[in-house]
N, C-alpha and C positions, 0 to 999 in steps of 0.2 A: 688289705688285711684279711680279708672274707674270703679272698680265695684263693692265700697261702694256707688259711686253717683249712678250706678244703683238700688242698694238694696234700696236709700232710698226714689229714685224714683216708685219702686215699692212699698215701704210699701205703699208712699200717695197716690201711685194710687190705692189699692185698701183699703184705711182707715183702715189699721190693728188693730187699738184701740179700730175700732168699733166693735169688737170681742168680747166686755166685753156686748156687747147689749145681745149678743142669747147665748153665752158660758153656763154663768153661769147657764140661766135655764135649757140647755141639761144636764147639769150635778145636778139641783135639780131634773129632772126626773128620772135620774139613781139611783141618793142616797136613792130618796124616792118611788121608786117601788120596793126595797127590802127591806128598811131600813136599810141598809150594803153598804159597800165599796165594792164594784165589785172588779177580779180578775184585775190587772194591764194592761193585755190585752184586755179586757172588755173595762176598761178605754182609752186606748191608739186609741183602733179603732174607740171609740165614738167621742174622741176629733179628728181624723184623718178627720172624717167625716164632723164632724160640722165646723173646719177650710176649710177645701178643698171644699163643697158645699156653704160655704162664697165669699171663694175667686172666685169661678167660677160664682156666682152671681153678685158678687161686678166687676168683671172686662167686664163682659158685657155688665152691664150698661155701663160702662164707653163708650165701644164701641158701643152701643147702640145710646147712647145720643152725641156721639163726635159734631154731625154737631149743637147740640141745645148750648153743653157747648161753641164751640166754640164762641156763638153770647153773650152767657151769661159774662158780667161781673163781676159776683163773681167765675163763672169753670172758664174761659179763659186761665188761667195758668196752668191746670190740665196737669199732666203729657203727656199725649197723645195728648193734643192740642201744648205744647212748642217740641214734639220733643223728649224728657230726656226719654220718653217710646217708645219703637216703636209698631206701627199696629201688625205688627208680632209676636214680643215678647209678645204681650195680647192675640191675640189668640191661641200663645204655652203655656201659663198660663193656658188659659183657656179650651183648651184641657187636659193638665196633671191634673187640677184640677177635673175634670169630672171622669178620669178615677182612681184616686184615691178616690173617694168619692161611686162610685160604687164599687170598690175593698173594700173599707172600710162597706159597705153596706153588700154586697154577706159574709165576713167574718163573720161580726156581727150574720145573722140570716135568714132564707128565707125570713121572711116576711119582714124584713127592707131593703132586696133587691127589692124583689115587687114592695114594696112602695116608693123605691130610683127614679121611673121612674117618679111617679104623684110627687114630690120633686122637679124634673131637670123640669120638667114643667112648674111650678109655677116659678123655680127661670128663668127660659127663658123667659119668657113670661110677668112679672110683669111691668118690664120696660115702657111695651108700652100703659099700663093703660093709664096714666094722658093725653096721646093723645086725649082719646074720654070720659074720664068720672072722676068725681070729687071725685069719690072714690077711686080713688089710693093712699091713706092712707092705708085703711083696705086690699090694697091685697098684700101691705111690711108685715103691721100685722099680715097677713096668714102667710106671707114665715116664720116668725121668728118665731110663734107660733107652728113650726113643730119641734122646740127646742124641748119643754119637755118635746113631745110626741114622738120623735125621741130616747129620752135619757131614755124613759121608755117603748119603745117596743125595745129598745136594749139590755135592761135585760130580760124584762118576755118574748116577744115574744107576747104578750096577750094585745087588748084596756083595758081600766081603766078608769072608771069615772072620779077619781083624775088626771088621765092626762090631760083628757079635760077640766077639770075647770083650773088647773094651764096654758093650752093652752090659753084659753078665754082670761085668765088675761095676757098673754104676746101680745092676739091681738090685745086688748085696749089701752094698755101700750103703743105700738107701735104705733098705730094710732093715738094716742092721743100725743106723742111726734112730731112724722112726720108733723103733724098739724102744731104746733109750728114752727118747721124748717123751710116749705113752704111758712113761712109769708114772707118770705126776697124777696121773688120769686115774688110776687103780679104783680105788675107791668111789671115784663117782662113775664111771662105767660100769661099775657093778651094782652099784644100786639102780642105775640108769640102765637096764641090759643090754649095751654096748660088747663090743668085744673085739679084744685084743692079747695077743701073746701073755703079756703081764697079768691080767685078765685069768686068761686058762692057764696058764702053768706058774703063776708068781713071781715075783720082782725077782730072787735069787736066778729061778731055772730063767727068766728070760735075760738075764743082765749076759749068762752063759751062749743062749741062743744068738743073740746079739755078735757077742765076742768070735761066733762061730760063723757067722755072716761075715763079717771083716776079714777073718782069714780067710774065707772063700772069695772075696775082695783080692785082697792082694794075691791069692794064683792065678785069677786071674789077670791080672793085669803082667803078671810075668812071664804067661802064655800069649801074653798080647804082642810083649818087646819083643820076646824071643822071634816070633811069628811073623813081626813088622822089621826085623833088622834092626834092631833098636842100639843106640850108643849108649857108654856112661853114663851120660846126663841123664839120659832116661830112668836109666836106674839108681842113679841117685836120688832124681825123684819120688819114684818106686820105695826106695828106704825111708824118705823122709815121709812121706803118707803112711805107712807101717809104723814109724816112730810116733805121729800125732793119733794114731786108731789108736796106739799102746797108754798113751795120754790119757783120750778119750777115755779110757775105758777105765784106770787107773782115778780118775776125777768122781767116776760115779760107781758107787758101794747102793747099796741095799740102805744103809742109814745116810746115807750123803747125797737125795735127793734135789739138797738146793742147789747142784753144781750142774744140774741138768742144761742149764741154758748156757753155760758156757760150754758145757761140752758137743750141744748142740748145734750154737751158731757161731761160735768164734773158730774151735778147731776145722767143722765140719767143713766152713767156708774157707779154711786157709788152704785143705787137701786139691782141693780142685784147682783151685789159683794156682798152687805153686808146681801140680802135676803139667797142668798148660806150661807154665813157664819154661819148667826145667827140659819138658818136650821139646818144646821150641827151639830152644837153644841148641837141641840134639840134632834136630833136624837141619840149622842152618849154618852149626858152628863151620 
């Protein structure tokens, strides 16, 4: 009993769902920088990677931000602030995670070890953006945007134009959701001198910014098919992600706050799943 309440005290502290954000595209980079199913250990150390440099991102914010969640009314209850997690226990996570994300790196390929270091950087470091600048939107955008460039220099070894447009398109994606998230924050970021989009230019001009991020989302990703050969299927995918942004974006008004979290994790999480999917299918039909 004592230590399923820890497991699921763990999962929420480091949002395990939220896997389905960067997963998918690590794994549209693999697919589609050979256009083949990698060898099962191929797959196994990609996915090793992109879970365990999650989680070692994901729990440091936690620790990171403990004294801000603490003030905040919507973290308060985070694991780490009631207790159910301890201090310790996050950063034995967060060490085991580090060094399996490097092991998983070094295995993969020289260069994805290289580039494992400029990785652990970004995900160290992103946290402390929104202290001094309103762009801490776009630098979550970076960390996840090293998905499908991560999942395509883990096959070829080699950069790819195609990787960096499908990259683009997940920094927008992210920014441009993040946006959304941070509306709930408005007011205690500004009492708290935090900063964010919402922040400096207000719920209306950023719901706009937002909206403007998504469409710079889907050209690219249309720049991507075009570029890769892509089938119908692809682009039906491609519509059907456009139709859930159109959702997304339609869910959350300036007075309709509380739809934040569906528009957050239900839609956000289906875009990547079913762009994998419908991918896939393109590639093997």
């Amino acid at each position: 009993m004592e230590f399923r309440k820890k497991l699921r005290a763990f999962i929420e502290l480091i949002k395990f769902e939220h896997t389905v954000f960067a997963l998918p595209f690590a794994y549209l980079g693999m697919l589609l920088s050979a256009k083949t199913v990698p060898a099962f250990g191929k797959f196994f150390w990609i996915t090793a990677a992109m879970v365990s440099a999650r989680t070692a991102g994901m729990t440091l914010n936690r620790l990171v931000d403990i004294e801000i969640d603490q003030k905040n009314p919507r973290t308060k209850n985070r694991p780490l602030i009631t207790g159910e997690f301890s201090l310790a226990g996050a950063w034995g996570v967060t060490g085991v995670s580090l060094v399996l994300f490097f092991l998983s790196a070094w295995i993969l390929n020289p260069l994805c070890f290289k580039l494992s270091f400029i990785a652990i950087f970004f995900l160290c470091t992103y946290h402390y953006v929104k202290r001094f600048s309103f762009l801490c939107h776009f630098t979550l955008g970076l960390v996840l945007a090293m998905a499908p460039m991560g999942g395509w220099l883990a096959v070829t070894g080699n950069f790819s134009w195609p990787a960096v447009l499908l990259s683009l398109a997940v920094l927008f994606w992210v920014s441009g959701f993040d946006i959304i998230y941070s509306l709930q924050d408005v007011d205690f970021d500004r009492t708290h001198d935090l900063h964010s989009i919402p922040v400096r230019f207000g719920r209306g001009q950023a719901l706009k910014i937002s909206s403007y991020c998504h469409l710079i989302t889907l050209i690219f990703l249309i720049l991507f098919g075009f570029l890769s050969s892509l089938g119908f299927l692809y682009w039906i995918g491609v519509l059907v992600a456009a139709i859930l942004l159109k959702i997304e974006h339609s869910l959350v008004s300036e007075g309709e706050l509380d739809r934040i979290n569906t528009a957050f994790f239900m839609i956000n999480g289906w875009i990547g799943v079913l762009l994998l999917i419908f991918t896939f299918l393109d590639i093997f039909r």
